[in-house]
N, C-alpha and C positions, 0 to 999 in steps of 0.2 A: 286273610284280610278281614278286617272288621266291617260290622256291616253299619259302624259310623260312617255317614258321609264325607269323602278323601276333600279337606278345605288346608290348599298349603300358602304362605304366602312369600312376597320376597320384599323384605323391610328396609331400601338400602337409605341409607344417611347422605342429603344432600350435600353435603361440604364440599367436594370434588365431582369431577368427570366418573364414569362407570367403569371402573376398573374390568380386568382378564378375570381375578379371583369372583368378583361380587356378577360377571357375566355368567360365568358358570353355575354358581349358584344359583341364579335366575333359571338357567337353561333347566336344571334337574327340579326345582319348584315345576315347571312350568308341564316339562315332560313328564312327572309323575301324576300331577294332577290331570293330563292330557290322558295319558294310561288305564288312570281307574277312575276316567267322567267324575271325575271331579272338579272343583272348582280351584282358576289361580287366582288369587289376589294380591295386587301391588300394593303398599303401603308406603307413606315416603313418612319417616323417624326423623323428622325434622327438630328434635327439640334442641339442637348446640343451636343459639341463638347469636353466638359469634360468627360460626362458619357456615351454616344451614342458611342460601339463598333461593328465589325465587328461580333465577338464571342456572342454577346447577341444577335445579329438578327438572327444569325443562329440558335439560343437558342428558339428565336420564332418561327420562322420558322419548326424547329423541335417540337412543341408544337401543331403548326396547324395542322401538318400532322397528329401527333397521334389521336388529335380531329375528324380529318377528316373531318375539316373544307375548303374543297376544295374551291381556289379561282381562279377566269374567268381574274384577273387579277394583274399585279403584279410582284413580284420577281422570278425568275428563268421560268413567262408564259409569260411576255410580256404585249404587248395589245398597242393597237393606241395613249393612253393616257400618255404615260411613259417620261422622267422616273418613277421610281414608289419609290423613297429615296428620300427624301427632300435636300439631297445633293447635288444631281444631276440636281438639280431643281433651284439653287441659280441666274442662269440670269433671269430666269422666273420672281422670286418677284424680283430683280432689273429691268427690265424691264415695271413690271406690277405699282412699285413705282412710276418711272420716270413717269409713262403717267398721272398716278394722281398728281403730281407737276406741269409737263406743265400742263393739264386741270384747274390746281388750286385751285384742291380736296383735295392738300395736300402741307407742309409748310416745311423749314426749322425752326430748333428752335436750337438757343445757347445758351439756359438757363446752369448755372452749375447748381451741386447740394445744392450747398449753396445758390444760389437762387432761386431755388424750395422750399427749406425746409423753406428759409424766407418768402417766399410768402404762402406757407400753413399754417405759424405761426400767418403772420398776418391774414387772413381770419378767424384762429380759433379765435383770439382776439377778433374781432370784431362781431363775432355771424354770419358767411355770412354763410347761407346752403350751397353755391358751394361752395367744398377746395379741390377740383380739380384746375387741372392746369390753372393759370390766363391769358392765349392766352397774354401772353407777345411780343411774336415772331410773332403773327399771321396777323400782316397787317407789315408787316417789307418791306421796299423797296424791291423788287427783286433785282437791282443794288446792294442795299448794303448785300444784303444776298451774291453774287455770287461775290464780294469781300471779306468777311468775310470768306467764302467757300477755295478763291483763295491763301489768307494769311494763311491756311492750321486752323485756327478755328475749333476745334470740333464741330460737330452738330448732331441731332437726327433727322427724319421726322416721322411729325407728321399727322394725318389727319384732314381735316378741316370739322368739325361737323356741318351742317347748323342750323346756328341760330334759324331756324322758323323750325324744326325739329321737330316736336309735339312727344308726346310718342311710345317709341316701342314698339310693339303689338307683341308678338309673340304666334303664332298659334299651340302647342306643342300637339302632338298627345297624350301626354300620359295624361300631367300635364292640358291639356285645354289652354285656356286662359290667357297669363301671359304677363302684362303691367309694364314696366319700364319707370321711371321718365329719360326725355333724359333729363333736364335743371340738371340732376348729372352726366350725358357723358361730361366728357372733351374732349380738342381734343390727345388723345390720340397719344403713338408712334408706329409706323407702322414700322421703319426701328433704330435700334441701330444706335450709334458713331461710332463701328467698323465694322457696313456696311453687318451686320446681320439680315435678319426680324424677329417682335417679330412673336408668336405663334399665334395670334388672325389674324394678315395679312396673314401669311403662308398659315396656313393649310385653309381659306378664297381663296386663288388665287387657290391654288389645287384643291378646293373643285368643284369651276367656273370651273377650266380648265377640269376636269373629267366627267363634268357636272352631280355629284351628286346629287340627286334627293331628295335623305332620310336622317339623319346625325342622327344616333341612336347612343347615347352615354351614359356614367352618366351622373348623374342630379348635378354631384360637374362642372359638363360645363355650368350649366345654366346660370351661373352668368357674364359667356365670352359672350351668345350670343346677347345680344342689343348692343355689340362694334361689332360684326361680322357682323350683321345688316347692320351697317352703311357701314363695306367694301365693302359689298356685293352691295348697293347702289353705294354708290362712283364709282368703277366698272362696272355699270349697266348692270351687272348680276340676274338672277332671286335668288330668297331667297329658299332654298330648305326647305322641311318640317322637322320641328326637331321633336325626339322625347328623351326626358332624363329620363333612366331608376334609379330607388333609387338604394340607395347605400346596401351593402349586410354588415348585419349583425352577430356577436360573440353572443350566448347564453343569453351573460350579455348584450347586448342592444349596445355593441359599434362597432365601424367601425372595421370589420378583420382584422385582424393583426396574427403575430407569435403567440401570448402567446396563440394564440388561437386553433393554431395546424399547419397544412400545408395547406402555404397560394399561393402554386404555381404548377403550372400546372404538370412541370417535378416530383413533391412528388410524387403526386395522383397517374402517372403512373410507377413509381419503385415501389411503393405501392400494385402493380397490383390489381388496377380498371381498369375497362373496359372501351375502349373511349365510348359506346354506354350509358353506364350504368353513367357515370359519363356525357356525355351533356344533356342525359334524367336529369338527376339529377340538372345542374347548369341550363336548362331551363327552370324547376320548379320556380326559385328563382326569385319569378316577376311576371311570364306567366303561365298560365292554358289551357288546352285544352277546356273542360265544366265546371271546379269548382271541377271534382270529381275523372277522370283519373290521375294517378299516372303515371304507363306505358305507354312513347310516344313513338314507337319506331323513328327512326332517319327521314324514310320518311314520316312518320305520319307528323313530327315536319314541315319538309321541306313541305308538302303541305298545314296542316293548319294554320301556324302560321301569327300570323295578332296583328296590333299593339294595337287594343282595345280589345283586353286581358290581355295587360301588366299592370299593379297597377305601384301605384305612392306610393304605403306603400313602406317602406324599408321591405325586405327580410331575414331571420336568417336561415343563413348557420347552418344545423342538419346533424352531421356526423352520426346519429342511422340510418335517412329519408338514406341516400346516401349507407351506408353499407343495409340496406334493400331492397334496389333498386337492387345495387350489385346481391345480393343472388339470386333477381329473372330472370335478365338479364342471370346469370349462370344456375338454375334453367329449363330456358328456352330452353338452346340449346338440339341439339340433343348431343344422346351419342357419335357418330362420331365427331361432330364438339367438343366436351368438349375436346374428347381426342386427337384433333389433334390442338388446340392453347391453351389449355390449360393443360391438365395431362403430356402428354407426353416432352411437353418444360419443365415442372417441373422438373420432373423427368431426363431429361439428366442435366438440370442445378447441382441438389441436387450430381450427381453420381450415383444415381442407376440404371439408363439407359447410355452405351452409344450410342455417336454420330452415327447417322445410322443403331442402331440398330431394327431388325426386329421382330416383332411379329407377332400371328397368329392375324387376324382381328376378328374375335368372342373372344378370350380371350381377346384383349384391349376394344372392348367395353363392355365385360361383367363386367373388371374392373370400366371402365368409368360410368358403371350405379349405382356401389355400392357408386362410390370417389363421383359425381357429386352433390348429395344430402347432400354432408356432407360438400361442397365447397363452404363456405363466398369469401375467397381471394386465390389465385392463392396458394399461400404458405400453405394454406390447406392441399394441396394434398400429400405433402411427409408424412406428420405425417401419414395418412390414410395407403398409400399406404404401408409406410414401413416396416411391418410385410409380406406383400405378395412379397418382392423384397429379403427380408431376407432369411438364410436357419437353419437349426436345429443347425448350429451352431453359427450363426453369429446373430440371434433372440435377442434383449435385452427383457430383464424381469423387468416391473415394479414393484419396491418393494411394495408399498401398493397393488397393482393388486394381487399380489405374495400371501399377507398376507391374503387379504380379501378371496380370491378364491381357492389359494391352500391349505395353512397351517392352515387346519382345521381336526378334527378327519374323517377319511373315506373316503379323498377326492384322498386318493393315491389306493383306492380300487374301485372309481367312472373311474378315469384314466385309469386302469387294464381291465374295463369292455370296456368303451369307445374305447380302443385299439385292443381290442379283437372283439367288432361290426367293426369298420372300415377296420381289418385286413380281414374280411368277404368279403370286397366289388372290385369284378373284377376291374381291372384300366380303364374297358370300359364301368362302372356304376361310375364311379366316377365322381357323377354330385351333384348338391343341392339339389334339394328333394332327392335323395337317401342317401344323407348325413344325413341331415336333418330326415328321418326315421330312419335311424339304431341307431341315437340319442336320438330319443323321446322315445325307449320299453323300455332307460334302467331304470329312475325316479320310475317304478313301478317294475321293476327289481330289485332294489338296494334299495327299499323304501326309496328314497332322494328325496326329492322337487327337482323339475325343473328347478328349479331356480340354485341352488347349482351345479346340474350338468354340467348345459351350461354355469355355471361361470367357472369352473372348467377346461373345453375345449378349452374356449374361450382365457383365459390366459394361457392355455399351446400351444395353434398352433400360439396365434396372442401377448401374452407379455401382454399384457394389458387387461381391461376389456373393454374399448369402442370401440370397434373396431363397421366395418359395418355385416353386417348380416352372421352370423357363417358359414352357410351352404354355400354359394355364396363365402368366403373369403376361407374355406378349397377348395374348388371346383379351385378357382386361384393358390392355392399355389401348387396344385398339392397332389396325394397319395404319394410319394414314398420320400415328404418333412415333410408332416403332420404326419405319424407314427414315423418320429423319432421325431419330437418336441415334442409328449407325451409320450414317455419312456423317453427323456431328462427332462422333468417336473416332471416326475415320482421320481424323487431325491429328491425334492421341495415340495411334497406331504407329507399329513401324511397319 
């Protein structure tokens, strides 16, 4: 590693939401620079002045946060390097153009377009490999350029490509070695007609002014970097090291998109994925720990993560791999922490909790231990929960539950007995092994299979048959709710 200071940034273009591709990105800026104490910095490429709004960067912005992609610099932090909107940045590349015209790095040109297109047309005729621009403009009087300039003439600036410019070599962390033919670099435009820079100058003079170290992006940018090259030259600036991540992959082998499902940051988290569970997951797509670690947690990620790990294969987004990840991210927490950002925000969301309302702490996490296990996605948890928030009268009854469990020969004489053990039990044994005992004498009492009887129970206190473990779910709902749900089921019995 060099012992330049690691400064990476991640530059996304507000026109849209914050995409799967442009999060990931983020996530490997973010984890590298975390890795080798180094600095991240966010930058918002605001210059499409059509599509680039105030409302979409805040959109990012709120994107990062949830990722808890903290950044050292940037919007709303500051930092020595700012502004930090390409907006705000517009004397910079005028400033930065000018000095490469006087040095004579770079040109006026008043080609129209119909004399581009003529000139590309003749070059295709004639078989020339270069049908790039034919440096028409490129030795033009200065005089008569800053006359043409004067008589108000449209013009572009362009860069002046050195002749004896042998191939660009670019040294790509991920990709290796990638050589481009410079005698196919034209002299390219640097500054628009209407006094805009293109993309490839911009975020180039930013890059220098930030002094950038790393430029981890996709690998749909490769094809920009031997013109970046050459600014960065021209400039003489140092060339920072690239590295271009593949593109991420649909099931069916093509570039993600909608058809494919939700393709932006804001889904995943109305969704309720977890930000942990979900960067674990887009870090995967590329980046390995050893080849075999599935589970990174976030400061895992943040200390080991290193560029020769990242594949140059393209990557295929697996919502099964992401939702399994989910489960164990959840799986993971304590029962404390389940029920306090996750059961219990359910739960006031759905209305069966209100706002500020208080529980005993041993009954919410005695809940939290039975929901947590049964909890893929956040929305899990009301279906779970909802028999235990319910009361003998307000309880819905699954009709097949109903059919399967109740309305059977014997099953209103299985109820009878079942009511008659519970009715037994003081309300200061009213626990789950005790539940759980006065339940299991009765199978050999009633000569009923086991099975029968706990189905029986289970759909008269809980509605349904899936619920989570009988003795643990009557033990929440309380004795003096659970006798009446089975004489009220007792109806429903044969």
């Amino acid at each position: 590693m060099s012992e330049t200071p690691v400064r990476v940034r991640f530059a996304p273009s507000p026109t849209g939401k914050l995409h799967v591709g442009g999060a990931r990105t983020a996530i490997y800026n973010w984890a590298f620079a975390r890795a080798n104490h180094g600095t991240f910095i966010l930058r918002i490429d605001d210059t499409d002045p059509e599509r680039s709004t105030e409302e979409n960067t805040q959109i990012i912005l709120r994107a990062m946060r949830w990722l808890g992609l903290d950044w050292d610099e940037g919007p709303e932090v500051g930092g020595d390097f700012g502004p930090y909107k390409q907006t705000e940045r517009a004397q910079m590349y005028r400033d930065a153009a000018q000095r490469l015209w006087d040095e004579g790095k770079a040109y006026p040109c008043f080609c129209t377009p119909e004399q581009l297109a003529a000139d590309r047309e003749a070059a295709q005729a004639r078989k020339d490999p270069f049908q790039g621009y034919q440096r028409r403009c490129r030795d033009l009087d200065p005089e008569e350029a800053r006359a043409r300039i004067a008589a108000g003439e449209p013009y572009v600036l362009r860069i002046k490509v050195p002749e004896d410019r042998g191939d660009v070599v670019v040294r790509d962390a991920v990709h290796g070695e990638v050589t481009f033919n410079a005698r196919e670099l034209d002299d390219f435009v640097i500054f628009r007609s209407d006094g805009t820079p293109t993309y490839n100058f911009a975020t180039v003079v930013d890059d220098a002014a930030m002094q950038i170290s790393h430029v981890i992006r996709g690998d749909d940018h490769l094809s920009n970097t031997p013109r970046q090259v050459i600014v960065y030259e021209a400039l003489g600036a140092p060339v920072p090291t690239f590295a271009h991540i593949s593109m991420i992959l649909g099931a069916d082998g093509k570039k993600l998109s909608k058809r494919h499902g939700a393709t932006n940051v804001e889904e995943y988290r109305d969704a309720g994925y977890l930000s942990d569970a979900f960067v674990n997951y887009l870090a995967l797509l590329g980046w390995s720990l050893d080849g075999e670690t599935t589970i990174v947690p976030r400061d895992v990620l943040a200390r080991e993560f290193s560029l020769d790990h990242v594949s140059k294969n393209p990557a295929t987004f697996d919502p099964k791999k992401l939702d399994w990840i989910q489960a164990e991210y959840i799986r993971s927490m304590s029962d404390a922490d389940f029920a306090d950002k996750i059961m219990l925000p359910e739960l006031v969301e759905a209305g069966l909790v209100g706002e500020g309302a208080e529980f005993d702490e041993a009954w919410v996490d005695a809940l939290a231990a039975i929901v947590k296990p049964r909890t893929k996605m956040p929305a899990d948890v009301v279906g779970v929960c909802a028999p235990v928030f319910a009361t003998a009268d307000t309880l819905e009854y699954d009709e097949k539950s109903v059919a399967k469990g109740l309305a059977k020969e014997g099953m209103g004489a299985v109820l009878d007995a079942a009511r008659e053990a519970l009715e037994a039990l003081p309300a200061e044994d009213w626990t789950p092994t005790a539940i759980d005992a006065a339940l299991e004498a009765l199978p050999e009492q009633l000569d009923v299979k086991k099975r029968l009887v706990f189905q029986a129970v289970r759909v008269a206190v809980c509605g349904n048959l899936v619920s989570p473990p009988l003795g643990e779910t009557m033990a929440l709902v309380g004795r003096a709710d659970c006798l009446p749900r089975l004489e009220r089921a007792r109806a429903m019995a044969l």
